[in-house]
N, CA, C, O and CB atoms as a CASP TS submission, in Angstrom:
PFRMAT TS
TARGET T0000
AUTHOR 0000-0000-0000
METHOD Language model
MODEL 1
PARENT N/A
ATOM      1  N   UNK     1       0.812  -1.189   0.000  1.00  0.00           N
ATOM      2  CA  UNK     1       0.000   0.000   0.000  1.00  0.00           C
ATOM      3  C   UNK     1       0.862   1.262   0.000  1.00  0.00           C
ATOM      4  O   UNK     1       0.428   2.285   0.530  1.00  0.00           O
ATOM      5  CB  UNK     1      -0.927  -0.007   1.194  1.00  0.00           C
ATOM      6  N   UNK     2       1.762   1.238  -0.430  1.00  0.00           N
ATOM      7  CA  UNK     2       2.296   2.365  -1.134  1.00  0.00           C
ATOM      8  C   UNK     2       1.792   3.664  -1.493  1.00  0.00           C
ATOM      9  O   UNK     2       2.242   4.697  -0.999  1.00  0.00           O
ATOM     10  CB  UNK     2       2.574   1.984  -2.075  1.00  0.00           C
ATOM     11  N   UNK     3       1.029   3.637  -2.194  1.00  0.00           N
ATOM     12  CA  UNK     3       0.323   4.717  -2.645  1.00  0.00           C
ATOM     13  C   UNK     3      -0.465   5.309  -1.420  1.00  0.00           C
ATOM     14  O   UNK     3      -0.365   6.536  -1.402  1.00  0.00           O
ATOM     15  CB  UNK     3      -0.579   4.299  -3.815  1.00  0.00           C
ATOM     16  N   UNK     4      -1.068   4.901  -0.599  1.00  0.00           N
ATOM     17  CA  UNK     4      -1.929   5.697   0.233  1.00  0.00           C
ATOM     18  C   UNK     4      -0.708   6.235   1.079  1.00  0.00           C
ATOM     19  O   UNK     4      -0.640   7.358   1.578  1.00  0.00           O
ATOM     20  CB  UNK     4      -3.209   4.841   1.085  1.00  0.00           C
ATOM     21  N   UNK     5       0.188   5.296   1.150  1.00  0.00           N
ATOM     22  CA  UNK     5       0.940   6.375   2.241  1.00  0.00           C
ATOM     23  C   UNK     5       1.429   7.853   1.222  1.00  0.00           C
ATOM     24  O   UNK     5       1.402   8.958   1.765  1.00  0.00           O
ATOM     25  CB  UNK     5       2.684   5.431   3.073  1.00  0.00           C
ATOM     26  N   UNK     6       1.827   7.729  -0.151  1.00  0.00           N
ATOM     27  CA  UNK     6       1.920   8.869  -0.716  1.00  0.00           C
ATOM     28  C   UNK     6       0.484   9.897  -0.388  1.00  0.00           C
ATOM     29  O   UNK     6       0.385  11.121  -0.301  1.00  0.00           O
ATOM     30  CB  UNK     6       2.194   8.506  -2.224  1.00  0.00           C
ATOM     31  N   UNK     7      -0.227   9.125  -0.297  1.00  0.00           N
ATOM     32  CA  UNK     7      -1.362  10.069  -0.571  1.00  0.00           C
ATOM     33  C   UNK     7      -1.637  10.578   0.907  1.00  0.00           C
ATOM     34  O   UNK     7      -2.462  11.487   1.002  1.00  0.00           O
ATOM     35  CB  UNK     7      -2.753   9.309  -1.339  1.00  0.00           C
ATOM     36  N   UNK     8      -1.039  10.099   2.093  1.00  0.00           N
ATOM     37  CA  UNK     8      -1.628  10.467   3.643  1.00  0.00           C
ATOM     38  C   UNK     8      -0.403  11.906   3.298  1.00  0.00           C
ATOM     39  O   UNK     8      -0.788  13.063   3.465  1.00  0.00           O
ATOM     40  CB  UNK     8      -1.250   8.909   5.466  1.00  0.00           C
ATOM     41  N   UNK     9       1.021  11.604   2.826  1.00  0.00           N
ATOM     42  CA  UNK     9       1.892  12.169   2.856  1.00  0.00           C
ATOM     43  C   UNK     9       1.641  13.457   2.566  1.00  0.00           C
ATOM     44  O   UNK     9       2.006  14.362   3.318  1.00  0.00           O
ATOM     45  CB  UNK     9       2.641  11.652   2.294  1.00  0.00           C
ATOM     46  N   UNK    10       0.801  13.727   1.118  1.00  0.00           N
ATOM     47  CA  UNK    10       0.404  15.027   0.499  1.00  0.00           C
ATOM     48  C   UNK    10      -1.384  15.155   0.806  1.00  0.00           C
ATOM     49  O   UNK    10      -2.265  15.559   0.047  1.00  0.00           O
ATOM     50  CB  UNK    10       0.867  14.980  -1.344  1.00  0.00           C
ATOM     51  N   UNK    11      -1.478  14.629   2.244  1.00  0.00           N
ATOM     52  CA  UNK    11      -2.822  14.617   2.299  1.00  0.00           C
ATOM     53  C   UNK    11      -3.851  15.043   1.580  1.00  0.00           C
ATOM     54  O   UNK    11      -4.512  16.020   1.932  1.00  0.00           O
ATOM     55  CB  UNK    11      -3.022  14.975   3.060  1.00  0.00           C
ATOM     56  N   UNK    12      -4.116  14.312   0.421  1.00  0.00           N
ATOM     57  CA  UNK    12      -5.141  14.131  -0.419  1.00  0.00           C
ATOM     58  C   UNK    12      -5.761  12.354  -0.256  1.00  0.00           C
ATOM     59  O   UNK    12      -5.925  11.619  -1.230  1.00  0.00           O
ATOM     60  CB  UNK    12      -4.501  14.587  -1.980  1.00  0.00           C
ATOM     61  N   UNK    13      -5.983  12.018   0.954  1.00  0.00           N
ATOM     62  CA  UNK    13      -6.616  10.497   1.039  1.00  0.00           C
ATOM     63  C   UNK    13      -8.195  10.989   1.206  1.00  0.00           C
ATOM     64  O   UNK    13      -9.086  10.440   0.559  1.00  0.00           O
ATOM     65  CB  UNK    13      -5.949   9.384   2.577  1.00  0.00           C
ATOM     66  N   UNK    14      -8.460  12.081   2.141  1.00  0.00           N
ATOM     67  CA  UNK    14      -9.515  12.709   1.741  1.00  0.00           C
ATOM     68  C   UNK    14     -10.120  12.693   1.020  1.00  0.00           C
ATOM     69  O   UNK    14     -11.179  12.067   0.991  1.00  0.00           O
ATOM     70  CB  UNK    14      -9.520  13.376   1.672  1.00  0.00           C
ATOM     71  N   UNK    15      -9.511  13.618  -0.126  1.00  0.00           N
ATOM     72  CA  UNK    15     -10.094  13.924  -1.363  1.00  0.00           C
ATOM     73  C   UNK    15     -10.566  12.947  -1.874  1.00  0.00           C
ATOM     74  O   UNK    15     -11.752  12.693  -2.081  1.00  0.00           O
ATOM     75  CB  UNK    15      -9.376  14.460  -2.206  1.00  0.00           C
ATOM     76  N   UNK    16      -9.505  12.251  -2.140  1.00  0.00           N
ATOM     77  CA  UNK    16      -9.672  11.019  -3.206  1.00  0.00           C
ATOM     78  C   UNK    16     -10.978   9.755  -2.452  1.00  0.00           C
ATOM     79  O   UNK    16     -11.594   8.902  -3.093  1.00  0.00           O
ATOM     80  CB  UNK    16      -7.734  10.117  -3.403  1.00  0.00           C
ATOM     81  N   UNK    17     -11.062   9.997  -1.148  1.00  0.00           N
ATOM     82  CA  UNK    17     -12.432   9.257  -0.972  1.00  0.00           C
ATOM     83  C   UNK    17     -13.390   9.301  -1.163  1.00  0.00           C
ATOM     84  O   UNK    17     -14.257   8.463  -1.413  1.00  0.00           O
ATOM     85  CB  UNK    17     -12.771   9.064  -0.321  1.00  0.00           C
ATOM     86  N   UNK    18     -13.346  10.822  -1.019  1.00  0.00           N
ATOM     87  CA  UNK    18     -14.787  11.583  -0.933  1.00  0.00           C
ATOM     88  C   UNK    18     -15.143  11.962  -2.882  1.00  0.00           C
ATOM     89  O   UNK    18     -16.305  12.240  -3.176  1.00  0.00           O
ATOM     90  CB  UNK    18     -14.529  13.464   0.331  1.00  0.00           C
ATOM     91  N   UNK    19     -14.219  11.932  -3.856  1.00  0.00           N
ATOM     92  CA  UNK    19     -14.248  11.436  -5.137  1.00  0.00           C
ATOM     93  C   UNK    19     -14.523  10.258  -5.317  1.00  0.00           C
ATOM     94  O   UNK    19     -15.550  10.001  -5.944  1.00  0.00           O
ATOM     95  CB  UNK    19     -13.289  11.588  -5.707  1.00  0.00           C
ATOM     96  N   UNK    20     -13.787   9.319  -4.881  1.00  0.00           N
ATOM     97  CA  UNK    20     -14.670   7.633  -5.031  1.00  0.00           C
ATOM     98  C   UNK    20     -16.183   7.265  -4.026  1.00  0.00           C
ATOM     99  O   UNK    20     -16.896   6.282  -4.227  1.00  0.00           O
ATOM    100  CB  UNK    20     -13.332   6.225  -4.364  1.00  0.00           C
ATOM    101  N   UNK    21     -16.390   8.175  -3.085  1.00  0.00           N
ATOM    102  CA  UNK    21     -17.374   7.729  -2.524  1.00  0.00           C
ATOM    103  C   UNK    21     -18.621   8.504  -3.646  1.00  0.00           C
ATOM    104  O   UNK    21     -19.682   7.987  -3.997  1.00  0.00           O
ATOM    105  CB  UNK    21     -17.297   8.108  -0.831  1.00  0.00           C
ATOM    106  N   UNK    22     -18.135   9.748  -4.003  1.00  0.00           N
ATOM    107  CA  UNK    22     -19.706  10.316  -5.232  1.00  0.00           C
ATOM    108  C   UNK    22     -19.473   9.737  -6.406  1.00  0.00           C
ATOM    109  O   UNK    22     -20.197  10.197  -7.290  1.00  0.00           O
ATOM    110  CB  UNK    22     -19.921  12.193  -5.747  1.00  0.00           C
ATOM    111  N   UNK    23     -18.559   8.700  -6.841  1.00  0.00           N
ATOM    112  CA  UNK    23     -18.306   8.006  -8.346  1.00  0.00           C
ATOM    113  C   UNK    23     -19.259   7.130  -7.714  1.00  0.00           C
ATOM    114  O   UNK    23     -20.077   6.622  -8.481  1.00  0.00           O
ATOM    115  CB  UNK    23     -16.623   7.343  -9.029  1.00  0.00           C
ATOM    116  N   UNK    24     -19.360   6.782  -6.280  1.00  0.00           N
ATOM    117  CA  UNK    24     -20.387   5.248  -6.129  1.00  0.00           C
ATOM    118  C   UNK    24     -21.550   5.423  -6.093  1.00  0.00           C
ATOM    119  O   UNK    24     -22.306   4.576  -6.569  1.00  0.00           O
ATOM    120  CB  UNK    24     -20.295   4.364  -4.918  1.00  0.00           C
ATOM    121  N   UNK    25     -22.173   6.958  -5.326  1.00  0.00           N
ATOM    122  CA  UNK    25     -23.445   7.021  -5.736  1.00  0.00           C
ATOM    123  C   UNK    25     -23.588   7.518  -7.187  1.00  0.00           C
ATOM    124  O   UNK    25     -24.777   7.638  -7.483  1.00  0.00           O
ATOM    125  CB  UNK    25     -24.155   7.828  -4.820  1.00  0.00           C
ATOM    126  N   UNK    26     -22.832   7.809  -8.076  1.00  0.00           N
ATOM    127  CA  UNK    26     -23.411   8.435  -9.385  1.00  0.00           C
ATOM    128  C   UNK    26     -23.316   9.749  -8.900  1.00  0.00           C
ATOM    129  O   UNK    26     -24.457  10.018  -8.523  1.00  0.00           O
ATOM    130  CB  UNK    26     -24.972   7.988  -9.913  1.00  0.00           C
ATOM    131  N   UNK    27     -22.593  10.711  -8.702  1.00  0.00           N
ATOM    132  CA  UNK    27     -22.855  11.820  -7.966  1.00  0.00           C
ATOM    133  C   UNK    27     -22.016  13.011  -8.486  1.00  0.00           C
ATOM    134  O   UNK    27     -20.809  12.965  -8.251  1.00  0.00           O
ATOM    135  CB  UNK    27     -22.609  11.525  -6.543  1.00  0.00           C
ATOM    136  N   UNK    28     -22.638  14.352  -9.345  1.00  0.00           N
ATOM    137  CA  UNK    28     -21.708  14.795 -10.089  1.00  0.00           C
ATOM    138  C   UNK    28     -20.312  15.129  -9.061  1.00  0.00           C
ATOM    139  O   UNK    28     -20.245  14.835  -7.867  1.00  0.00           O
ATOM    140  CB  UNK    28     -22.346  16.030 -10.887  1.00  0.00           C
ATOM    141  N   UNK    29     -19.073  15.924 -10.001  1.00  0.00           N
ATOM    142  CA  UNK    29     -18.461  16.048  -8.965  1.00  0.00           C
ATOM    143  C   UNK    29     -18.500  17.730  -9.080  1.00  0.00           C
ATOM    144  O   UNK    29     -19.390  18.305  -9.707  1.00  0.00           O
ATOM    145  CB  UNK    29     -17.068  15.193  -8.918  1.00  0.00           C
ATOM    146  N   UNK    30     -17.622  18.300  -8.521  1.00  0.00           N
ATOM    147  CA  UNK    30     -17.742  19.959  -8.515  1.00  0.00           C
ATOM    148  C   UNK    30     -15.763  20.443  -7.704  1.00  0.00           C
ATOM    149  O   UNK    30     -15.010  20.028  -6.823  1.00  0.00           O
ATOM    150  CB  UNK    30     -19.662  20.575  -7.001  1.00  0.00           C
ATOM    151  N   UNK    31     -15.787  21.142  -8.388  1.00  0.00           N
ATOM    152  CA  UNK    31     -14.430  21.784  -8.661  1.00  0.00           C
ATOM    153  C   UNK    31     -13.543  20.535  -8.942  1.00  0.00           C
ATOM    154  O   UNK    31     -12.582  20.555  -8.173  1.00  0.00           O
ATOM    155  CB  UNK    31     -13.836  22.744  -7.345  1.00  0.00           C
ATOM    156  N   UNK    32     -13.528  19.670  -9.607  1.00  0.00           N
ATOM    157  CA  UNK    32     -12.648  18.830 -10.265  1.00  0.00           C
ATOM    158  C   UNK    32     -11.056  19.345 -10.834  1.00  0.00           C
ATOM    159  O   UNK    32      -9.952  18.827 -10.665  1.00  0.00           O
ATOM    160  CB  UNK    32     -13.486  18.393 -11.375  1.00  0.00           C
ATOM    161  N   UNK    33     -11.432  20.464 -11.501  1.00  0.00           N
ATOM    162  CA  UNK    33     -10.159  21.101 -12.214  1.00  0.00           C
ATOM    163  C   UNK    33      -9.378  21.555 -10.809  1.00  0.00           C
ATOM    164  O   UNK    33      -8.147  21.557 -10.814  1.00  0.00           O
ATOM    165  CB  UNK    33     -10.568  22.583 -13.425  1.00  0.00           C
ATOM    166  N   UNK    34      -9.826  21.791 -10.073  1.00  0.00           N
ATOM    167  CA  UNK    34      -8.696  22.637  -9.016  1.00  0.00           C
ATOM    168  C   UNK    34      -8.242  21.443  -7.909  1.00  0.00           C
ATOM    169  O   UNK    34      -7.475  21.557  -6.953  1.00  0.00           O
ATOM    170  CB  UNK    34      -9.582  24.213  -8.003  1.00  0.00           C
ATOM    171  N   UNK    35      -8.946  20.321  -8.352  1.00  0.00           N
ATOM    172  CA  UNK    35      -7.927  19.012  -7.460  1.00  0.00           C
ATOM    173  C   UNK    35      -7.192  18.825  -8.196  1.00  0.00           C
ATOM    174  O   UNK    35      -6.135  18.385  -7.744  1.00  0.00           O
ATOM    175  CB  UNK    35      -8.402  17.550  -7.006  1.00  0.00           C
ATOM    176  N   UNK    36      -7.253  18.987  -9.413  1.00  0.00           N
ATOM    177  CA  UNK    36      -5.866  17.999 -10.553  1.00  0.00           C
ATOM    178  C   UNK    36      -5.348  19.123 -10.718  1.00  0.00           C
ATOM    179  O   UNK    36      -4.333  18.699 -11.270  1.00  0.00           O
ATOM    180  CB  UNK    36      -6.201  17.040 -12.318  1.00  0.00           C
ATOM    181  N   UNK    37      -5.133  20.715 -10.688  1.00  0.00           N
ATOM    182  CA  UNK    37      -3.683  21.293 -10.786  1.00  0.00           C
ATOM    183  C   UNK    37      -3.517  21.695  -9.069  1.00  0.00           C
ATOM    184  O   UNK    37      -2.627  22.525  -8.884  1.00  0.00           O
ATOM    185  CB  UNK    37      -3.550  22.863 -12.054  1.00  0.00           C
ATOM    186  N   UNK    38      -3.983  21.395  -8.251  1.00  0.00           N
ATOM    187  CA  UNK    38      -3.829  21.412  -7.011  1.00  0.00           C
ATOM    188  C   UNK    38      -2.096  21.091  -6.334  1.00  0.00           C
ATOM    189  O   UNK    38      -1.692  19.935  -6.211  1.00  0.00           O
ATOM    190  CB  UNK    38      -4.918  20.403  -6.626  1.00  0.00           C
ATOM    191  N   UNK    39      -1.435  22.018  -6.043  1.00  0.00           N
ATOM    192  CA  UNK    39      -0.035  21.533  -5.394  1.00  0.00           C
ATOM    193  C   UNK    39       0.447  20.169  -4.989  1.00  0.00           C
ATOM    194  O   UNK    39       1.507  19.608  -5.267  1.00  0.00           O
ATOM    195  CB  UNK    39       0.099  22.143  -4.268  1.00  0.00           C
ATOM    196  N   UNK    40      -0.667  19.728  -4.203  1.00  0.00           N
ATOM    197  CA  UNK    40      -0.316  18.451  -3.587  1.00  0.00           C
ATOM    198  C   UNK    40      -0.695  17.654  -4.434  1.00  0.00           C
ATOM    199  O   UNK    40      -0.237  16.561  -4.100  1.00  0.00           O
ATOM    200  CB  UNK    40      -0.827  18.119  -2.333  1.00  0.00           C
ATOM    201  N   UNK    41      -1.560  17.510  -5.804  1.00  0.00           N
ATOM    202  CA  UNK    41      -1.877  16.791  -6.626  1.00  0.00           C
ATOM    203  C   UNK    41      -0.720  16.361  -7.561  1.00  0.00           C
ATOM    204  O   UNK    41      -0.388  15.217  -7.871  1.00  0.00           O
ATOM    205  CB  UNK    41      -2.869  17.342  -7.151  1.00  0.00           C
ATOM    206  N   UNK    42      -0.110  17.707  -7.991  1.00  0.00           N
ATOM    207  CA  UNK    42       0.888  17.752  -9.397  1.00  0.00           C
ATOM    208  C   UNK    42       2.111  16.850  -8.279  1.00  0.00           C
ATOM    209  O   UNK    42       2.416  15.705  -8.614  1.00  0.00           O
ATOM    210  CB  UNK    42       1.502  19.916 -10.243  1.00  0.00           C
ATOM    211  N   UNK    43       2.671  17.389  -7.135  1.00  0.00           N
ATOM    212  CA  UNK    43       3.374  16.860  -6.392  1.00  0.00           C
ATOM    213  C   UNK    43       3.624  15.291  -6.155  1.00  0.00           C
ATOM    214  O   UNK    43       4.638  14.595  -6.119  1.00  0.00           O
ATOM    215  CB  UNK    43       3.031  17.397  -5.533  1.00  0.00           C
ATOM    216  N   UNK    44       2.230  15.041  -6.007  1.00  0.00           N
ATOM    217  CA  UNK    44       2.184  13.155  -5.402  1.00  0.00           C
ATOM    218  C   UNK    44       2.060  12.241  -6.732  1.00  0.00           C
ATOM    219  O   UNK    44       2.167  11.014  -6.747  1.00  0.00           O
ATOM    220  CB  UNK    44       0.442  12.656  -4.227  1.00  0.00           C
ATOM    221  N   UNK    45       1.750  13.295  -8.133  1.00  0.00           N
ATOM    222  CA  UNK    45       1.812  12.578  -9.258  1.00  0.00           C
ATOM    223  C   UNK    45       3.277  12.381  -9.833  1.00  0.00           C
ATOM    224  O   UNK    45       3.811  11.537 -10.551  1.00  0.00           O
ATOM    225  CB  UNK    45       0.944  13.215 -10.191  1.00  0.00           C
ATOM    226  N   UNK    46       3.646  13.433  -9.253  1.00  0.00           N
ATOM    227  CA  UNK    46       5.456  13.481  -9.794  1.00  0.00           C
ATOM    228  C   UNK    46       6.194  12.746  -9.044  1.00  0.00           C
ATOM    229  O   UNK    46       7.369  12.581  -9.374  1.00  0.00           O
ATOM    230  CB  UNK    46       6.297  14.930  -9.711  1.00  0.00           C
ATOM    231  N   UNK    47       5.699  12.157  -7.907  1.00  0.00           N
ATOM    232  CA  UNK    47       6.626  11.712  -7.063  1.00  0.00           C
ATOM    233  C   UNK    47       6.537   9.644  -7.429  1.00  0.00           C
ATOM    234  O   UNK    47       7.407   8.775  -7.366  1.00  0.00           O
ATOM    235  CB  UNK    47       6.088  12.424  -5.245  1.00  0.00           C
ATOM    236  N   UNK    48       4.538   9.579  -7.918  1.00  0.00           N
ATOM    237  CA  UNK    48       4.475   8.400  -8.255  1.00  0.00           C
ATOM    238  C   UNK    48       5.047   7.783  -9.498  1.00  0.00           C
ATOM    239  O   UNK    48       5.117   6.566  -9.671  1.00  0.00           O
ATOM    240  CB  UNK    48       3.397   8.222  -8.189  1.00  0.00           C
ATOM    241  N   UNK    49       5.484   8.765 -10.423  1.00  0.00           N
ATOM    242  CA  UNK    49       6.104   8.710 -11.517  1.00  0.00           C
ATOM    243  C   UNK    49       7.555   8.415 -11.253  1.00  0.00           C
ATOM    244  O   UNK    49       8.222   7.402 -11.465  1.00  0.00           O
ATOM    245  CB  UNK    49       5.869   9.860 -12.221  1.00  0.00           C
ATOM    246  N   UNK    50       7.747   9.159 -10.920  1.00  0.00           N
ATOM    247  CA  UNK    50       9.623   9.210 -10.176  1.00  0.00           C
ATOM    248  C   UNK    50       9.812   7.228  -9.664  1.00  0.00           C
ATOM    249  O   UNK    50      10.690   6.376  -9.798  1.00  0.00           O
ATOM    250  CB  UNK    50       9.711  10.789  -7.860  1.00  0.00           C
ATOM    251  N   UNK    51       8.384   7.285  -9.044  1.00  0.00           N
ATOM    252  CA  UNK    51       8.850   5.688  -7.732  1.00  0.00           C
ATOM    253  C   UNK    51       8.627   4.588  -8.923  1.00  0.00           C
ATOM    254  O   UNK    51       9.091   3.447  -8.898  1.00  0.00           O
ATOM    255  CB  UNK    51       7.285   5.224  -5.837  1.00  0.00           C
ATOM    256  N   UNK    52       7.652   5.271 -10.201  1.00  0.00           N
ATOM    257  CA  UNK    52       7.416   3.649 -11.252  1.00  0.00           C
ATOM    258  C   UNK    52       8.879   2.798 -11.543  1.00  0.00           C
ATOM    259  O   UNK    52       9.717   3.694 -11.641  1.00  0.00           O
ATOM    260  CB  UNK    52       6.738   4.124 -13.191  1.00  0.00           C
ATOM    261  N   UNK    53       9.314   1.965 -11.658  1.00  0.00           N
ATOM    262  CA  UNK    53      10.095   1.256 -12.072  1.00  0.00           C
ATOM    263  C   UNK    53       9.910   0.663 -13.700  1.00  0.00           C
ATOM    264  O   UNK    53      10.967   0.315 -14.226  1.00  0.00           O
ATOM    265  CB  UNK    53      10.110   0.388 -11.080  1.00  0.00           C
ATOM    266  N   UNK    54       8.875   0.547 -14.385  1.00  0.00           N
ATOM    267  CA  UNK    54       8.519   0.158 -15.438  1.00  0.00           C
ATOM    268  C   UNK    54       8.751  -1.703 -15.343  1.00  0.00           C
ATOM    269  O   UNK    54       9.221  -2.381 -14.429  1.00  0.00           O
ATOM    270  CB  UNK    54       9.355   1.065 -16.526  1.00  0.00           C
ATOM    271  N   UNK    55       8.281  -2.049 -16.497  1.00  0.00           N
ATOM    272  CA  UNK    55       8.489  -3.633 -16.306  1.00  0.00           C
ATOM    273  C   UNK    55       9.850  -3.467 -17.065  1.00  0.00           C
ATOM    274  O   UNK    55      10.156  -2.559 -17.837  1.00  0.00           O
ATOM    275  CB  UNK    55       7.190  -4.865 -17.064  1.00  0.00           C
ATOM    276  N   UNK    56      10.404  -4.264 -16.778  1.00  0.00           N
ATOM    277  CA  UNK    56      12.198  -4.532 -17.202  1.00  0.00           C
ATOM    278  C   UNK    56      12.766  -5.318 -18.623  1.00  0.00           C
ATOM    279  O   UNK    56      13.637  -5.165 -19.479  1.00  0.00           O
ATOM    280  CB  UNK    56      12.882  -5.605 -15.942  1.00  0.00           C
ATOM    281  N   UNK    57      11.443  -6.451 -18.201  1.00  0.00           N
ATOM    282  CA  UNK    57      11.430  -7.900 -19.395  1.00  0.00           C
ATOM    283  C   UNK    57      11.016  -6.841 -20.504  1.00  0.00           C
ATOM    284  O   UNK    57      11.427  -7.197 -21.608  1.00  0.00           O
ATOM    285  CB  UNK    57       9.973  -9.575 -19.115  1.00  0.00           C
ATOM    286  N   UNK    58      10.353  -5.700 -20.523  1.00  0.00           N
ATOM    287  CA  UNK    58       9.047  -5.441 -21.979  1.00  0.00           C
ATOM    288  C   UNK    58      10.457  -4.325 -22.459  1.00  0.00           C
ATOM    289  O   UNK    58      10.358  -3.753 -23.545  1.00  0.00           O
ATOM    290  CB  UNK    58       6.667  -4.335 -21.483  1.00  0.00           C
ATOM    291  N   UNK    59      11.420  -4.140 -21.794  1.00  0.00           N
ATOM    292  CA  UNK    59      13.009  -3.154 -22.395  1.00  0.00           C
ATOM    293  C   UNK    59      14.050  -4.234 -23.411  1.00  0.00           C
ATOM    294  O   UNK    59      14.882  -3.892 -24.252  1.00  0.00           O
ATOM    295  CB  UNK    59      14.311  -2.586 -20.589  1.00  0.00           C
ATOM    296  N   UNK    60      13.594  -5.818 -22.914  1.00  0.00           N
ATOM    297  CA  UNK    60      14.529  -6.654 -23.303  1.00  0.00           C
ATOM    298  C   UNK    60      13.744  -6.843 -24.805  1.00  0.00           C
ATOM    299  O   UNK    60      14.363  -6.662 -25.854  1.00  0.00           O
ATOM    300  CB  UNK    60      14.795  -8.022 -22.226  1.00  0.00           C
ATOM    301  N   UNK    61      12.404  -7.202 -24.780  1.00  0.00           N
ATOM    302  CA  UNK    61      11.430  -7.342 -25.413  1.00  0.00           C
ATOM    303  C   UNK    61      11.771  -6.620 -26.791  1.00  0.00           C
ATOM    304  O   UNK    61      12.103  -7.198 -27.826  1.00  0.00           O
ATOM    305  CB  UNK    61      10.314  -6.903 -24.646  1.00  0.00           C
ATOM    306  N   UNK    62      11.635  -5.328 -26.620  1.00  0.00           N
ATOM    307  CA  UNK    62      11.661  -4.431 -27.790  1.00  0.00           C
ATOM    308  C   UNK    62      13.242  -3.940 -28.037  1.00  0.00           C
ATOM    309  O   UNK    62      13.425  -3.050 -28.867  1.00  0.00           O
ATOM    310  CB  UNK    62      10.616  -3.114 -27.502  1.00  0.00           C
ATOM    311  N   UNK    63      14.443  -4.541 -27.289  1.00  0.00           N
ATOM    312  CA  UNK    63      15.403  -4.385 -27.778  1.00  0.00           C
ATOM    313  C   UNK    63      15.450  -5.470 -29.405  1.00  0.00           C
ATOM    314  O   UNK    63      15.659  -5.095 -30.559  1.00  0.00           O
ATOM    315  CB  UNK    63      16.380  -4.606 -26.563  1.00  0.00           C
ATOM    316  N   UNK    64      15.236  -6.515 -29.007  1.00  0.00           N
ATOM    317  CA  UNK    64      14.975  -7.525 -30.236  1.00  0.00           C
ATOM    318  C   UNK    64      14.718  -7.258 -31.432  1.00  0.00           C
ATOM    319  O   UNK    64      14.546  -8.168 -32.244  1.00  0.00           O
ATOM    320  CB  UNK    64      14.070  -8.244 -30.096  1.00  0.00           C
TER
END
């Protein structure tokens, strides 16, 4: 569980519940745009990017 600790880190676990809890009722959402350029948003996306490793085998793959 990796990721949630990123996400307690830039505390957006919040957010992101209270976004999956109105995706479950069907529930529009409202200010959407200002969570995704949000500081702690651009931040915990750059940081999950940084931690990807990619798969390794699919580098050997397309060296071929």
């Amino acid at each position: 569980m990796q990721a949630l600790r990123y996400w307690d880190y830039y505390d957006m676990t919040e957010t992101f519940t209270d976004l999956y809890d109105k995706s479950l009722n069907q529930q529009a959402f409202s200010h959407l745009y200002d969570v995704i350029i949000s500081r702690e948003n651009i931040l915990l996306a750059y940081r999950t990017i940084k931690s990807n490793k990619g798969l390794r085998h699919l580098e050997r793959i397309e060296e071929r």
